[in-house]
C-alpha positions in Angstrom: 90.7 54.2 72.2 93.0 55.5 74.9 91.0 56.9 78.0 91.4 60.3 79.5 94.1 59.3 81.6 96.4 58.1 79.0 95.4 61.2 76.8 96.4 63.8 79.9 99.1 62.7 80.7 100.1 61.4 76.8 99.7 65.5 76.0 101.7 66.8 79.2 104.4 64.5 78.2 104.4 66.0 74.6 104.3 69.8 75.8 107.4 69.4 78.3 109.3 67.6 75.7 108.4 70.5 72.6 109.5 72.8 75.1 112.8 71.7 75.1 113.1 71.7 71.3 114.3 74.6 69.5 111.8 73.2 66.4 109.7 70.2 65.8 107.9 69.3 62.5 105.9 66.2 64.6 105.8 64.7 67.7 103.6 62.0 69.7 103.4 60.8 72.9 101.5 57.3 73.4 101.2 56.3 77.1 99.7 53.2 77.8 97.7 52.1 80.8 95.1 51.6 83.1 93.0 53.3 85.4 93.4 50.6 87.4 97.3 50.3 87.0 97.7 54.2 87.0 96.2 54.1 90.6 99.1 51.2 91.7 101.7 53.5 90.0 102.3 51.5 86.5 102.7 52.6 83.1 102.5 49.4 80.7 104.8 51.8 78.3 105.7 54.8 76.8 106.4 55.5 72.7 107.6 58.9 71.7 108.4 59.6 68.2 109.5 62.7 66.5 110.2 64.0 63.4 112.2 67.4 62.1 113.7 67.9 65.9 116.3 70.8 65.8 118.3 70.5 69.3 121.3 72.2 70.7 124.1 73.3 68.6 121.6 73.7 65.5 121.3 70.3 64.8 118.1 68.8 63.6 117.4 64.9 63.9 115.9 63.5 60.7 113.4 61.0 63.2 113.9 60.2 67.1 112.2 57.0 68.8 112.1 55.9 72.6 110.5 53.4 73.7 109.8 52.2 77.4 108.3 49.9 79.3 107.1 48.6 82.6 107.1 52.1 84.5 106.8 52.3 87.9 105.8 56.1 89.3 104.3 57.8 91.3 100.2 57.9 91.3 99.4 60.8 93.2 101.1 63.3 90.7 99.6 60.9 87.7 96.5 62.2 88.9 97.4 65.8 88.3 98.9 65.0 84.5 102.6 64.9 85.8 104.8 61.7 85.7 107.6 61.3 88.3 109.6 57.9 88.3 110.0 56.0 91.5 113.2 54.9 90.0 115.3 55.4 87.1 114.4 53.1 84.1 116.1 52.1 80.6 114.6 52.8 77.3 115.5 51.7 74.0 116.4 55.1 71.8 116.7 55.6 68.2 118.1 59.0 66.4 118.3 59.3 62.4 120.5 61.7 60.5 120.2 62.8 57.2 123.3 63.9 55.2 121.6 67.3 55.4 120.9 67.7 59.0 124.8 67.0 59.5 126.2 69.1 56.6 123.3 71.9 58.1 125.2 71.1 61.8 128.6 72.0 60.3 127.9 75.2 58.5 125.7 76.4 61.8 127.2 79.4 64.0 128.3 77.1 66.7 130.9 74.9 64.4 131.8 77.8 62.1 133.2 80.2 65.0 134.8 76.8 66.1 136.9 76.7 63.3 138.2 79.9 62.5 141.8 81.4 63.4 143.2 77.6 64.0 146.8 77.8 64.3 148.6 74.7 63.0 151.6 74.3 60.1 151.2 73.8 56.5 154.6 72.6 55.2 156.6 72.9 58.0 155.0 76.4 58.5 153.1 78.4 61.3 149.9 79.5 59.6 146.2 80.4 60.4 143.6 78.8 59.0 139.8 80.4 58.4 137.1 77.1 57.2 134.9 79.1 55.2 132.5 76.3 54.0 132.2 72.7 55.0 130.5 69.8 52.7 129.1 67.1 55.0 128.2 63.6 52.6 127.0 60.3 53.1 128.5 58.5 50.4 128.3 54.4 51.0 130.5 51.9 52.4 130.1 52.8 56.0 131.9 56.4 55.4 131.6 59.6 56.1 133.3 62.5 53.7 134.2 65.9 54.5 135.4 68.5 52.1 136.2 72.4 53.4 137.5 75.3 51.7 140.6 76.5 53.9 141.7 80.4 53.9 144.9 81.0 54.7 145.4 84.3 56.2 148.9 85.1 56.1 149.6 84.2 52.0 145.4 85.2 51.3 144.9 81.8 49.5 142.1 79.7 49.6 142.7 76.0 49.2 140.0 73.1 49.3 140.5 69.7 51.5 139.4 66.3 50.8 138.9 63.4 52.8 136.9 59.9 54.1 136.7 58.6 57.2 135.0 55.5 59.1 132.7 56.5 62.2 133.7 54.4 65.1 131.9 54.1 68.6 134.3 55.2 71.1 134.8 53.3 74.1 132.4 54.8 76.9 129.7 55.1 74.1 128.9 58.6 74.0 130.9 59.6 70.7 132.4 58.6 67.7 135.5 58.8 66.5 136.4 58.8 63.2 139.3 56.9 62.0 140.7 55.2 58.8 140.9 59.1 56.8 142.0 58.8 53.1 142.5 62.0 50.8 141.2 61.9 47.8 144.4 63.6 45.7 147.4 65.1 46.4 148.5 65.3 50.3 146.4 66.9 53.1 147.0 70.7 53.4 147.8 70.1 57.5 147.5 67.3 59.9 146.1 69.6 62.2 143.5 71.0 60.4 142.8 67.5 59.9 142.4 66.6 63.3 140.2 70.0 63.9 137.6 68.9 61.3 137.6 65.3 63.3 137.4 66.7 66.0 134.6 68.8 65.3 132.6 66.1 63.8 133.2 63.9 67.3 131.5 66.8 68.9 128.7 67.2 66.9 128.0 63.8 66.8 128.7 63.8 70.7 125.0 61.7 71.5 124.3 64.1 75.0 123.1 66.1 71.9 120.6 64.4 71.8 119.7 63.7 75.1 116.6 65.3 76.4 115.9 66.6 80.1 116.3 64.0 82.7 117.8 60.8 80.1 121.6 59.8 79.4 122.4 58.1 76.2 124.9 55.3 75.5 125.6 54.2 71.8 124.8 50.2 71.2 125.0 50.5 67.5 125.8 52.6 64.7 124.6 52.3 61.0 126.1 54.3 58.1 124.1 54.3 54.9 124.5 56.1 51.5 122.8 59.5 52.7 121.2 58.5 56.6 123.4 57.8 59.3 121.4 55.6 62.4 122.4 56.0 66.0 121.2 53.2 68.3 121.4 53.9 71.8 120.4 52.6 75.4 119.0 55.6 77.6 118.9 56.0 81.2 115.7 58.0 82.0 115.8 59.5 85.7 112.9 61.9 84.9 110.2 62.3 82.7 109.2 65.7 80.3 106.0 67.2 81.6 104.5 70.9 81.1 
């Protein structure tokens, strides 16, 4: 059984993190320690784990783990429920992604308004493109595919594209990039719509997303399965949530 310690400061920890959610289905904070060790300034570790976050930019995260260990901080505000690092520490982080939550992320207000009036050429042609609808899949072999129906304003058409593409970490490790694209059929409608959509999927998958108050994320690995995408990452946590 944790003592009261743990459980204070475990539920502070879980309050200042909820409050910089915009939803959460579930989340716990285990802190472990000591009375002993809490007086010398020492967390043994701390777990969170979340399910059904929704984040900035409307996008939700499937499941999110951190885990920490070997905290040193201060005791004096441990007493009062509050925990305040003596020094930055690294933490082991873990984000999951349904094909939902991403294909959610596209087709939220922030990415729509992103890509409407976007002036490239289609056949040699000036033109302005409206995406009307985006379809975000998971669909195996380490690939992501995106399909959007295109309005053209100047002829009134409507005209669907079609293409895969391979998630890449990015040197730096806070985005991907995707690379490899292949069209289903026929020929795309406009490199530059092309790079739009890519673009806008390296910015939602951009991982200060997902970074809470106080930690910086940087990608170690990335796993891309048929319908769940898992992001890996090392975090840098200079402060600690707290009510």
């Amino acid at each position: 059984m944790p003592d009261l310690g743990e459980q204070a400061i475990s539920k502070a920890a879980e309050i200042g993190l909820a409050s910089q959610l915009d939803e959460v289905e579930e989340l716990n904070v285990d802190i472990r320690t000591n009375p002993i060790k809490l007086i010398q300034g020492e967390l043994e570790s701390v777990s969170i784990e979340g399910k059904g976050l929704v984040m900035q930019q409307d996008l939700r995260a499937e499941e999110l783990k951190v885990n920490i260990d070997n905290i040193a901080i201060n005791p004096l505000s441990a007493a009062f429920g509050k925990i305040e690092l003596n020094h930055p520490t690294e933490a082991e982080t873990y984000v999951v992604l349904t094909e939902a939550d991403i294909d959610r992320a596209f087709n939220s207000e922030f990415l729509s308004e992103k890509l409407q009036n976007q002036k490239v050429h289609v056949n040699g042609q000036p033109i302005t493109l409206d995406t009307k609808q985006v379809e975000f899949r998971l669909p195996g072999e380490g690939k992501f595919a995106l399909k959007a129906d295109v309005f053209m304003q100047e002829t009134g058409e409507t005209k669907q594209v079609y293409f895969t593409a391979v998630p890449r970490m990015r040197e730096g490790g806070n985005r991907l990039s995707l690379e490899e694209v292949q069209y289903a059929e026929g020929e795309e409608i406009s490199p530059e719509l092309t790079q739009a959509l890519l673009e806008q999927s390296s910015e939602l998958l951009d991982l200060r997303n997902f970074e809470l108050q106080g930690m910086s994320l940087r990608l170690k690995h990335l796993d891309v399965q048929p319908g769940k995408l898992t992001l890996q990452a090392e975090a840098l946590v200079t402060q600690f949530p707290s009510s």
